[in-house]
KOLLUMPA-239842 format. One record per atom (N, C-alpha, C): atom name; residue in three letters; x, y, z; residue number from 1. Coordinates in steps of 0.05 Angstrom, whole numbers. Last residue first. Example, Ala and Ser with C-alpha at 12.3 -4.5 7.8 and 13.67 -1.06 7.14 Angstrom:
% KOLLUMPA-239842
   atome   residu       xx       yy       zz   num
       N      Ser      257      -45      142     2
      CA      Ser      273      -21      143     2
       C      Ser      258        1      157     2
       N      Ala      264     -114      156     1
      CA      Ala      246      -90      156     1
       C      Ala      264      -66      156     1
This chain:
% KOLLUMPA-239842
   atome   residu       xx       yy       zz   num
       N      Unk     -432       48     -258   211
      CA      Unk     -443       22     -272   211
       C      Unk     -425       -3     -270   211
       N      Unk     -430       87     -200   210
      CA      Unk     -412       82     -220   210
       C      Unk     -425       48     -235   210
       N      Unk     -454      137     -168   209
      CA      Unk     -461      108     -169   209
       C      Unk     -450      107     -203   209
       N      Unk     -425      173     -113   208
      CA      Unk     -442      166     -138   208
       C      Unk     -434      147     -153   208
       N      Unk     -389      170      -69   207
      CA      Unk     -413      155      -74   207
       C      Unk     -430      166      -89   207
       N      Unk     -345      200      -91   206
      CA      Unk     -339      169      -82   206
       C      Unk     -368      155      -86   206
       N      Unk     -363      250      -90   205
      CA      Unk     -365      234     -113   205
       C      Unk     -358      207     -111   205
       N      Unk     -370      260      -27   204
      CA      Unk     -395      266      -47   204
       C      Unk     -379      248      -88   204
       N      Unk     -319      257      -12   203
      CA      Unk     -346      226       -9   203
       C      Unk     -359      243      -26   203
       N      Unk     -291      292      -29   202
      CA      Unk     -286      266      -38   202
       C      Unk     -303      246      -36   202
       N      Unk     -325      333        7   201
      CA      Unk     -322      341      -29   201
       C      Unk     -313      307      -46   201
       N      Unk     -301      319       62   200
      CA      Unk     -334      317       50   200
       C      Unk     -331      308       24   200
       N      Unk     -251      330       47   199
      CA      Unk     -257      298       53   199
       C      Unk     -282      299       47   199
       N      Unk     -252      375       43   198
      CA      Unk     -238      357       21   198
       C      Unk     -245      334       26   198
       N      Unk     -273      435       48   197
      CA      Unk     -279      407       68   197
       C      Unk     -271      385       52   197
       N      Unk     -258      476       14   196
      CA      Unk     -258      474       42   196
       C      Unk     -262      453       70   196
       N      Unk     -231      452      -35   195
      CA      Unk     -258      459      -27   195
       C      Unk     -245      467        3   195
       N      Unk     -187      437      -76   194
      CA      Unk     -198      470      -68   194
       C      Unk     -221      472      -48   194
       N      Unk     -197      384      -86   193
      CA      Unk     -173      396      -66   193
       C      Unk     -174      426      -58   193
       N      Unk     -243      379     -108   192
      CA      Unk     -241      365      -79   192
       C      Unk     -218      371      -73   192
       N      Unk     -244      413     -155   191
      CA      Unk     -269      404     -146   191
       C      Unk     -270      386     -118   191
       N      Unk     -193      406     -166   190
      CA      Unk     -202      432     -159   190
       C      Unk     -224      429     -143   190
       N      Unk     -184      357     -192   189
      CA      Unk     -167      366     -179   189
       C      Unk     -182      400     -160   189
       N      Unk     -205      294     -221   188
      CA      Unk     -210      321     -203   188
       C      Unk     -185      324     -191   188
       N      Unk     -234      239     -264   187
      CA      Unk     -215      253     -252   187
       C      Unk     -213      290     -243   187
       N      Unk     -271      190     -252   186
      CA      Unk     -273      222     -260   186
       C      Unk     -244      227     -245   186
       N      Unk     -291      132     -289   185
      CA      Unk     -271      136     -262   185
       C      Unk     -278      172     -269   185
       N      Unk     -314      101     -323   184
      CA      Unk     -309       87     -299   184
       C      Unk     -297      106     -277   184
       N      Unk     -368      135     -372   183
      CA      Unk     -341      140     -350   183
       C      Unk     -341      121     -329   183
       N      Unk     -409      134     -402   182
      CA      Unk     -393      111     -393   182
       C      Unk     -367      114     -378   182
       N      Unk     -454      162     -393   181
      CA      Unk     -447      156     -419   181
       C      Unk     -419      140     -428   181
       N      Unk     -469      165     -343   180
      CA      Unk     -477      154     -362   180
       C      Unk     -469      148     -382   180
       N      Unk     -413      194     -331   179
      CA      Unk     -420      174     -315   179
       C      Unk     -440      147     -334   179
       N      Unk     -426      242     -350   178
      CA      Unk     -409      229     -362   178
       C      Unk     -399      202     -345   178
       N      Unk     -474      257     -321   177
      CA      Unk     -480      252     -342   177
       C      Unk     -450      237     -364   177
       N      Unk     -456      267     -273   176
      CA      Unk     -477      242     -270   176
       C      Unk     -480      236     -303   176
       N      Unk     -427      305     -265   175
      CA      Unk     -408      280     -268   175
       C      Unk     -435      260     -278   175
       N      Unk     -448      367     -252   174
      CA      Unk     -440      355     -285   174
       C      Unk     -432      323     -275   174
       N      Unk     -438      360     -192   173
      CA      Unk     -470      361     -201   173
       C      Unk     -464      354     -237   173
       N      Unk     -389      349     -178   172
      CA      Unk     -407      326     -166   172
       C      Unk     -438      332     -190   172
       N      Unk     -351      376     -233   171
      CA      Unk     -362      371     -205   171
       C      Unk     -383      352     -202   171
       N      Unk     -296      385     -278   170
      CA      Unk     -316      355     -267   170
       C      Unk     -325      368     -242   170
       N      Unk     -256      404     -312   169
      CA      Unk     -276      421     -304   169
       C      Unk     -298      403     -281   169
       N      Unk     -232      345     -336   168
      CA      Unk     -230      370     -339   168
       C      Unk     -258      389     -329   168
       N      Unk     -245      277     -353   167
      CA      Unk     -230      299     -338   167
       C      Unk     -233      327     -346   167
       N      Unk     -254      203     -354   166
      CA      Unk     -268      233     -355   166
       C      Unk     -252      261     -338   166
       N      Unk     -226      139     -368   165
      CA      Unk     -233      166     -345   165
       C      Unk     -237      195     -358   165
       N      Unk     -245       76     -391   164
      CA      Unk     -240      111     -390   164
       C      Unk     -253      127     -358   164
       N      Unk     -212        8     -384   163
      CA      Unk     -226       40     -363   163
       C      Unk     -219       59     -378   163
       N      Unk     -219      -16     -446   162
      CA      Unk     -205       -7     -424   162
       C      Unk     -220        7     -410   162
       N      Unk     -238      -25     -494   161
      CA      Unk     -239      -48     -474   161
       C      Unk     -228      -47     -446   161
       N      Unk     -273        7     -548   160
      CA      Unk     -245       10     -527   160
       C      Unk     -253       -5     -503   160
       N      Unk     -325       14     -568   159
      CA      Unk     -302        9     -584   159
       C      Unk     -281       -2     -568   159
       N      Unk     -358       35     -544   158
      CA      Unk     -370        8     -557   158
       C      Unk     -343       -3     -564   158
       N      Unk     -334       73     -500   157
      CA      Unk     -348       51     -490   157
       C      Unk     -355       28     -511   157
       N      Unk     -329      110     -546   156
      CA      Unk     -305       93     -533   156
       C      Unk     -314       75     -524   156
       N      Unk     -380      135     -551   155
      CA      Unk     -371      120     -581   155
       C      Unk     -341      101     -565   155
       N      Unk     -393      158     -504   154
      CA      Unk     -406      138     -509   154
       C      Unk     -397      117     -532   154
       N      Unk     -347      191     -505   153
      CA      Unk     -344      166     -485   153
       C      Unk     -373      145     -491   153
       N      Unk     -360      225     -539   152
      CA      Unk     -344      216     -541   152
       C      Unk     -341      189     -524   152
       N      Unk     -411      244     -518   151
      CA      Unk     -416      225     -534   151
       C      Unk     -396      204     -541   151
       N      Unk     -387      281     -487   150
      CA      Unk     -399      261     -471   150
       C      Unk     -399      231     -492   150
       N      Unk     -337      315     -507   149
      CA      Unk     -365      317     -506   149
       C      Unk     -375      286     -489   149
       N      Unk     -277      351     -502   148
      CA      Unk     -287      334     -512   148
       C      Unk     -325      332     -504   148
       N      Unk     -238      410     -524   147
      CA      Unk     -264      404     -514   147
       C      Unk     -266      377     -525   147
       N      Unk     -165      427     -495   146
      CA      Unk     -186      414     -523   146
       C      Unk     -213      404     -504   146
       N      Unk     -153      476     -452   145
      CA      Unk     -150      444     -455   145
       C      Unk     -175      444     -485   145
       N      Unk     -141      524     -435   144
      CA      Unk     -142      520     -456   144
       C      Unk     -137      489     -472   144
       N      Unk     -148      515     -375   143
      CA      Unk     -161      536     -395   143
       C      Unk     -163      527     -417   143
       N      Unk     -133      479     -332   142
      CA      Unk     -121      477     -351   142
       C      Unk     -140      494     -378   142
       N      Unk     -150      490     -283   141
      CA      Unk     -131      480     -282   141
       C      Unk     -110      478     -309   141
       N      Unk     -209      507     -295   140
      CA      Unk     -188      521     -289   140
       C      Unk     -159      516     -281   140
       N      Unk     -237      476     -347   139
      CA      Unk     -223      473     -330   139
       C      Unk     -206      499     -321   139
       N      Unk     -303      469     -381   138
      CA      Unk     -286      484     -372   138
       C      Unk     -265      480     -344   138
       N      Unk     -305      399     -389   137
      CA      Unk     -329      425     -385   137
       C      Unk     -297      445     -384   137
       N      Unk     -271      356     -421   136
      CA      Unk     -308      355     -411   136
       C      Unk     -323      386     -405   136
       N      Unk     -218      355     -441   135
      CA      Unk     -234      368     -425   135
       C      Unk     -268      371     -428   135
       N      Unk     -220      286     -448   134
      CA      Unk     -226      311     -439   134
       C      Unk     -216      333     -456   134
       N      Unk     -201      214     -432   133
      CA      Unk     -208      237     -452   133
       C      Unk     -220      265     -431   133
       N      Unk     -152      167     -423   132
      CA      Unk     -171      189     -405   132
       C      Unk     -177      202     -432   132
       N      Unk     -143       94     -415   131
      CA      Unk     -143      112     -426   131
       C      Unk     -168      138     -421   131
       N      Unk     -109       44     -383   130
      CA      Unk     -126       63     -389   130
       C      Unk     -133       80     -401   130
       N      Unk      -68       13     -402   129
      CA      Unk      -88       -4     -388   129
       C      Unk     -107        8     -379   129
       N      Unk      -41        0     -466   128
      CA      Unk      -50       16     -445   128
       C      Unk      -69        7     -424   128
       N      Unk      -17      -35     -510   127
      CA      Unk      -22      -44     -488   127
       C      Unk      -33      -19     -456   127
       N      Unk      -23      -13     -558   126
      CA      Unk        1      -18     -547   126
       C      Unk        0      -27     -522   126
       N      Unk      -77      -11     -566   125
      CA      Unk      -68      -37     -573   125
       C      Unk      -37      -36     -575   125
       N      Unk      -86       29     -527   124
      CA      Unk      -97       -1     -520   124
       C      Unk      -80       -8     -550   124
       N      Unk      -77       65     -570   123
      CA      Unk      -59       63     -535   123
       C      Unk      -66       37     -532   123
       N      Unk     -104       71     -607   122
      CA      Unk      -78       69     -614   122
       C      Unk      -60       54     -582   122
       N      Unk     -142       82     -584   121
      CA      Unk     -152       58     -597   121
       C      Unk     -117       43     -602   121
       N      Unk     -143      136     -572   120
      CA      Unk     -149      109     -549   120
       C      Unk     -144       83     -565   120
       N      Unk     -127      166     -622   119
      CA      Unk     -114      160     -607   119
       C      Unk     -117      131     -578   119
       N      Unk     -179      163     -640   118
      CA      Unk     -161      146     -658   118
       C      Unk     -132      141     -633   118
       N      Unk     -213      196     -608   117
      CA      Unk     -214      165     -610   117
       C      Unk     -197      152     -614   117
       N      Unk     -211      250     -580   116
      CA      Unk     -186      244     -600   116
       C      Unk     -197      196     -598   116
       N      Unk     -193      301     -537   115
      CA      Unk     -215      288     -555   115
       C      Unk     -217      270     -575   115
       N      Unk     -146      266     -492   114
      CA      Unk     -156      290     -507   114
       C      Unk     -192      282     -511   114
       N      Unk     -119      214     -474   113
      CA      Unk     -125      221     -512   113
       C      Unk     -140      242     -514   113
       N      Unk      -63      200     -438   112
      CA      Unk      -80      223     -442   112
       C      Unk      -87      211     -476   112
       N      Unk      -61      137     -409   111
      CA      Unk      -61      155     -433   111
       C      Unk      -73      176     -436   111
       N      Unk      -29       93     -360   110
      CA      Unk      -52      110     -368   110
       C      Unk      -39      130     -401   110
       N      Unk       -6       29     -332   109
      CA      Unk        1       58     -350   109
       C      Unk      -28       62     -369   109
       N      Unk       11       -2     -283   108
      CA      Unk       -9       13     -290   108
       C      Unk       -4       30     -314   108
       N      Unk       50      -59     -276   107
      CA      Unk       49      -26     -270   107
       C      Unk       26      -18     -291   107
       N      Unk       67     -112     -296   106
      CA      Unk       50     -108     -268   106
       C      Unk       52      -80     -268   106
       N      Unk      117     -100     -327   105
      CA      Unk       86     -121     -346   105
       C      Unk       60     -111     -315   105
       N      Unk      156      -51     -325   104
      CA      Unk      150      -73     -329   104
       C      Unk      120      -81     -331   104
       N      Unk      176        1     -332   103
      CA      Unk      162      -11     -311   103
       C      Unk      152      -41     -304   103
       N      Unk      212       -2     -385   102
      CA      Unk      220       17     -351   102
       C      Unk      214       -4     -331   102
       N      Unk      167      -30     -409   101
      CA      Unk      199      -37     -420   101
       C      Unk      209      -23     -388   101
       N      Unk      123       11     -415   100
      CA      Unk      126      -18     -400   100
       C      Unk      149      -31     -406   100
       N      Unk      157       56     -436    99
      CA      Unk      145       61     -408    99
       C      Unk      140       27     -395    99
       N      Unk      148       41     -492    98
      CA      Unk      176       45     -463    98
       C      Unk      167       54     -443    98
       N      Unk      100       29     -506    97
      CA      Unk      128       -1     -504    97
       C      Unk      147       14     -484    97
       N      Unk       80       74     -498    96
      CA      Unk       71       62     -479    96
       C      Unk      101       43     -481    96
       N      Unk      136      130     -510    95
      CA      Unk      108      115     -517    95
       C      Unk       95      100     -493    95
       N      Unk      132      204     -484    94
      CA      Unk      136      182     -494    94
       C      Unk      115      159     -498    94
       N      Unk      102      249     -478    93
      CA      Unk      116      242     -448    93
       C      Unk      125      204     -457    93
       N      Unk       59      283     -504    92
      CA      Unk       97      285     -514    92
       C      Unk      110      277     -490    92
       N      Unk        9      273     -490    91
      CA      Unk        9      261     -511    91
       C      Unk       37      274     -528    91
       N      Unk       18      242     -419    90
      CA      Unk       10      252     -439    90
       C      Unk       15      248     -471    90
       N      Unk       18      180     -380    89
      CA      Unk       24      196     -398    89
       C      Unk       11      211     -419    89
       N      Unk       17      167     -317    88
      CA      Unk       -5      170     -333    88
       C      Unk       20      179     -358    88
       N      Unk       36      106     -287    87
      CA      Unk       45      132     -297    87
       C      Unk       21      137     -314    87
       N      Unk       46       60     -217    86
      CA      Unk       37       64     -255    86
       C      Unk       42      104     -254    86
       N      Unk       44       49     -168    85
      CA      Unk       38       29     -181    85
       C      Unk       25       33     -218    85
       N      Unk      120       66     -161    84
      CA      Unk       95       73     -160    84
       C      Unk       76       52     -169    84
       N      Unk      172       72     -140    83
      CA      Unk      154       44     -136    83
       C      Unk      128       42     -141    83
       N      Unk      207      113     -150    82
      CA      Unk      182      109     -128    82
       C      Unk      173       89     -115    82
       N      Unk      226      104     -190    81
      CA      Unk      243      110     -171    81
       C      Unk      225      101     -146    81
       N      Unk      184       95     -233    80
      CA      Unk      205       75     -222    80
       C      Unk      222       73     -200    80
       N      Unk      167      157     -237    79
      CA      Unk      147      123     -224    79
       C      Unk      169       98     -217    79
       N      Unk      208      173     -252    78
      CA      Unk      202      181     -222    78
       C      Unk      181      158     -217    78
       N      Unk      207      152     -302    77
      CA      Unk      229      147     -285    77
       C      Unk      215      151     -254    77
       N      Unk      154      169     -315    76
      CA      Unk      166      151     -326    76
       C      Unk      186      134     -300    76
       N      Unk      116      223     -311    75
      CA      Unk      150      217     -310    75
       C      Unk      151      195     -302    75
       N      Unk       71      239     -324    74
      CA      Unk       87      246     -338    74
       C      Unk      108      232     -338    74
       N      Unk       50      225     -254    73
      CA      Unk       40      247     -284    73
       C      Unk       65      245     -297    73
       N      Unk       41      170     -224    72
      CA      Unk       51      187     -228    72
       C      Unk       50      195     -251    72
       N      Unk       -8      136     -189    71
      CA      Unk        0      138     -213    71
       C      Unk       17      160     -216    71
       N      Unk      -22       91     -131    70
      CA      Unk       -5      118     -139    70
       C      Unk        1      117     -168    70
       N      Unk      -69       49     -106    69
      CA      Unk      -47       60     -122    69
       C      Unk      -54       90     -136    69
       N      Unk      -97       45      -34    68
      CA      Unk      -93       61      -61    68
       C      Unk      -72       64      -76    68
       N      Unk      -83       23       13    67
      CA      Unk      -93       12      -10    67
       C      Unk      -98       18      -40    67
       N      Unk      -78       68       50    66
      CA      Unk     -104       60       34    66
       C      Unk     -107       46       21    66
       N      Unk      -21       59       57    65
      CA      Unk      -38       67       75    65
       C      Unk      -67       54       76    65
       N      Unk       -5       68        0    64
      CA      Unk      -10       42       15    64
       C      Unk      -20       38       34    64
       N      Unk      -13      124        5    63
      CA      Unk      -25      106      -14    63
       C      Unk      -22       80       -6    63
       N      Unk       44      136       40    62
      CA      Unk       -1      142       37    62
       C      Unk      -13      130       28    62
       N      Unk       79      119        9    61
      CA      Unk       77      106       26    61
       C      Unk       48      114       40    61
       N      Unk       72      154      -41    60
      CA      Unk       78      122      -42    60
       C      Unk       63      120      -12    60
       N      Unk       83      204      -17    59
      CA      Unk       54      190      -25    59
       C      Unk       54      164      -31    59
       N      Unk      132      198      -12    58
      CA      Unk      113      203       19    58
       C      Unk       93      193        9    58
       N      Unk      154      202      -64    57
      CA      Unk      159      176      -41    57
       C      Unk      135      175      -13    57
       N      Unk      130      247      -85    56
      CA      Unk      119      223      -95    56
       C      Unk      127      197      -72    56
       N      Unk      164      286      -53    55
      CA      Unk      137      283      -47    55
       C      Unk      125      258      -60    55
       N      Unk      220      273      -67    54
      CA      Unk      212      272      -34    54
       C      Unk      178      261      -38    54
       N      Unk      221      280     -122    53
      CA      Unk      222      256     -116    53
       C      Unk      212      254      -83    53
       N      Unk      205      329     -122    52
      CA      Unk      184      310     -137    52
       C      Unk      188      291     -116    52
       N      Unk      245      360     -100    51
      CA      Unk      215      362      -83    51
       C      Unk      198      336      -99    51
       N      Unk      277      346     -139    50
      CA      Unk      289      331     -112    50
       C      Unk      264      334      -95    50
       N      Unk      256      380     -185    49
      CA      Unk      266      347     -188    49
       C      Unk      265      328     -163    49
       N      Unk      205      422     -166    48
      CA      Unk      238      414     -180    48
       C      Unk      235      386     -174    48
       N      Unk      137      433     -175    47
      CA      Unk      168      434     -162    47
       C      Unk      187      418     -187    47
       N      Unk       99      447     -212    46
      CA      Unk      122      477     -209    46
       C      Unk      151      457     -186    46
       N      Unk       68      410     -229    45
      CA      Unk       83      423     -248    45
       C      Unk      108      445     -233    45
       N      Unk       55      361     -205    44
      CA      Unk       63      374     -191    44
       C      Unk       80      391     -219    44
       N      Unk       11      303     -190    43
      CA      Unk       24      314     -211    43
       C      Unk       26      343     -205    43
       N      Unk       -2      241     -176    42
      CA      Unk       14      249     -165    42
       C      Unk       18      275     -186    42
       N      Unk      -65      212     -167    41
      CA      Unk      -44      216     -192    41
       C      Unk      -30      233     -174    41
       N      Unk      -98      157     -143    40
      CA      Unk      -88      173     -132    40
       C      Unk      -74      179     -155    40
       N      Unk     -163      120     -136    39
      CA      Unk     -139      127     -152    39
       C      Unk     -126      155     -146    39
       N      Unk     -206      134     -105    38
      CA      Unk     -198       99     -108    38
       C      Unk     -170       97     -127    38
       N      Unk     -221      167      -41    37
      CA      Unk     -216      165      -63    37
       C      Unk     -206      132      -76    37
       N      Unk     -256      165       12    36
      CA      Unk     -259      152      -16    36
       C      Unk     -245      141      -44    36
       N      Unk     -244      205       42    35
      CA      Unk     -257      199       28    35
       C      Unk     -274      194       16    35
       N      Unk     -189      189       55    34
      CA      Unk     -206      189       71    34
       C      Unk     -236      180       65    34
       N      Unk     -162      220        5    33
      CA      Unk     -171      182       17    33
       C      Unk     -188      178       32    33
       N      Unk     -170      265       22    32
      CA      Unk     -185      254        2    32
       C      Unk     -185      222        2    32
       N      Unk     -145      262       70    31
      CA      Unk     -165      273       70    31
       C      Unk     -186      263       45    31
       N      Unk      -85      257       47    30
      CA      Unk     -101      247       63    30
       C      Unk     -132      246       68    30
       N      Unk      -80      311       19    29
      CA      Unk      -88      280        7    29
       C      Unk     -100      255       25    29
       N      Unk      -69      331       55    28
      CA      Unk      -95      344       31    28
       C      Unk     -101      314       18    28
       N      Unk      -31      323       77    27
      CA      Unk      -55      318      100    27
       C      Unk      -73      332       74    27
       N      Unk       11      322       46    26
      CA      Unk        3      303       53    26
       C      Unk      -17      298       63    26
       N      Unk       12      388       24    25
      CA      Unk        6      361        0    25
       C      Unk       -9      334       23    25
       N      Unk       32      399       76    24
      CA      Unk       11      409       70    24
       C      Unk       -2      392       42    24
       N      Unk       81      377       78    23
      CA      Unk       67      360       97    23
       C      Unk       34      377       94    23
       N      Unk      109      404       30    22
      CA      Unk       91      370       28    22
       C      Unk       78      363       51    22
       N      Unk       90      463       -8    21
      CA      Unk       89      450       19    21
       C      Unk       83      420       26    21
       N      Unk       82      458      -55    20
      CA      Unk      107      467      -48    20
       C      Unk      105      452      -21    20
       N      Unk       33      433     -101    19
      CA      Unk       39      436      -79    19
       C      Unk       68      436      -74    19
       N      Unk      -18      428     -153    18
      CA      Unk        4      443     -147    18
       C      Unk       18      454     -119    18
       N      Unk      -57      375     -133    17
      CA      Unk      -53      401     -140    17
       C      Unk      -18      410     -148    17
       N      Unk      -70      309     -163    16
      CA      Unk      -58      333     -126    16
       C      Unk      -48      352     -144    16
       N      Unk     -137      282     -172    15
      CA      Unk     -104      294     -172    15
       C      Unk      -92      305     -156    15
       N      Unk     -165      210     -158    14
      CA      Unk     -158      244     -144    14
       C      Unk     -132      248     -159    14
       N      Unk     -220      191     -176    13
      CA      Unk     -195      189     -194    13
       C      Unk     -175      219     -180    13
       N      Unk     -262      159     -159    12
      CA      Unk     -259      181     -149    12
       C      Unk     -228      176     -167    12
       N      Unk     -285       97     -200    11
      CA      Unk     -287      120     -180    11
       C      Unk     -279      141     -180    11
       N      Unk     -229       61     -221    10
      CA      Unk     -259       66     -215    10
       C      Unk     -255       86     -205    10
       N      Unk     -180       28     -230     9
      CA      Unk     -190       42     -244     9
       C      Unk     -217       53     -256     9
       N      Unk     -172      -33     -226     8
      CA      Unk     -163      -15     -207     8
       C      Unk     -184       13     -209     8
       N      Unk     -175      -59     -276     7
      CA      Unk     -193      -63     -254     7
       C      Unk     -200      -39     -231     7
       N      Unk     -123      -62     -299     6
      CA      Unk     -145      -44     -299     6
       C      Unk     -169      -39     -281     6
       N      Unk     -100     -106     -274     5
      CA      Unk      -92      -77     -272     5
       C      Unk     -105      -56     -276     5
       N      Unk     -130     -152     -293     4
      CA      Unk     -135     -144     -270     4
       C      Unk     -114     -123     -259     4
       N      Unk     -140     -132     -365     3
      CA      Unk     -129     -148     -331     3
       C      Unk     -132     -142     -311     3
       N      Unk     -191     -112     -397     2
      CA      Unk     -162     -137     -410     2
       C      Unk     -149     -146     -388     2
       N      Unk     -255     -111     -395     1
      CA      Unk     -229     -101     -387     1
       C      Unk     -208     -122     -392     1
């Protein structure tokens, strides 16, 4: 791994759903820290601008709670506004140089690469300090996400010096095998914010056993 920014970037990799209600967002998240979780993403397609900024500030201050950094989805700025400790970006949410130019040299910045090697290879040597591939199995969060395969992370693991994280469709019983094949981190959204017992659903992947 290239710094101790990456480092960070194990385990339980929690998303937060699609949430209107924040003190209903906050005690969901809560709960997943609770836990376990070891990375928190902040990503909220349906609210507006002024619900972003409310709810990413509350989670700021959750996340310190835990010890847990806060990555924010997509937006750049709203990580700056925040104080967040990093941004994931997709693959039309700009480059890495400007995003670490915003955030500066100490902030986390992640990479969506899909299925897609050439792309990880491209992020790390702009300096990414993660990079995610997927969709792994069927997601209902995201249907028509590109299929990646396991192997994929076995061919990243020889090549790419960074934490990958594994995403799309992920439960406790599929994770053991993209675990093996070198996932540091799984990222979830359905599989521990949909459940009925979120905090159980978060220890059950907190403690599977990460290399």
């Amino acid at each position: 791994m290239s710094n101790s920014r990456n480092c960070l970037i194990r385990g339980l990799y929690a998303i937060t759903p699609d949430e209107t209600d924040t003190p209903e967002l906050l005690r969901k998240v809560r709960l997943v820290l609770m836990g376990g979780a070891r990375v928190l993403q902040y990503r909220n397609k349906i609210a507006g601008d002024a619900m972003r900024l409310e709810q990413a500030g509350a989670l700021r201050e959750l996340t310190h709670e835990f010890s847990v950094p806060l990555v924010i989805n997509d937006d750049v700025r709203l990580a700056q506004q925040t104080d967040a400790d990093g941004v994931h970006l997709g693959g039309k949410d700009g480059s890495v140089a400007a995003a670490r130019e915003m955030l500066g040299s100490t902030r986390l910045i992640g990479v969506s690469c899909y299925n897609r090697l050439e792309l990880a290879r491209m992020a790390v040597q702009q300096g990414a300090d993660y990079v995610a591939f997927g969709s792994f199995f069927p997601s209902t969060v995201k249907p028509d996400a590109v299929s990646a395969t396991p192997d994929l992370l076995l061919r990243a693991r020889r090549e790419v010096a960074v934490p990958l994280v594994a995403i799309g469709g992920i439960t406790v019983h599929n994770a053991g095998q993209l675990i093996e094949a070198g996932a540091d981190a799984l990222a979830v959204i359905s599989a521990v914010f949909a459940k009925s017992d979120i905090k159980s659903a978060a220890r059950q992947f907190s403690t599977l056993s990460f290399f």
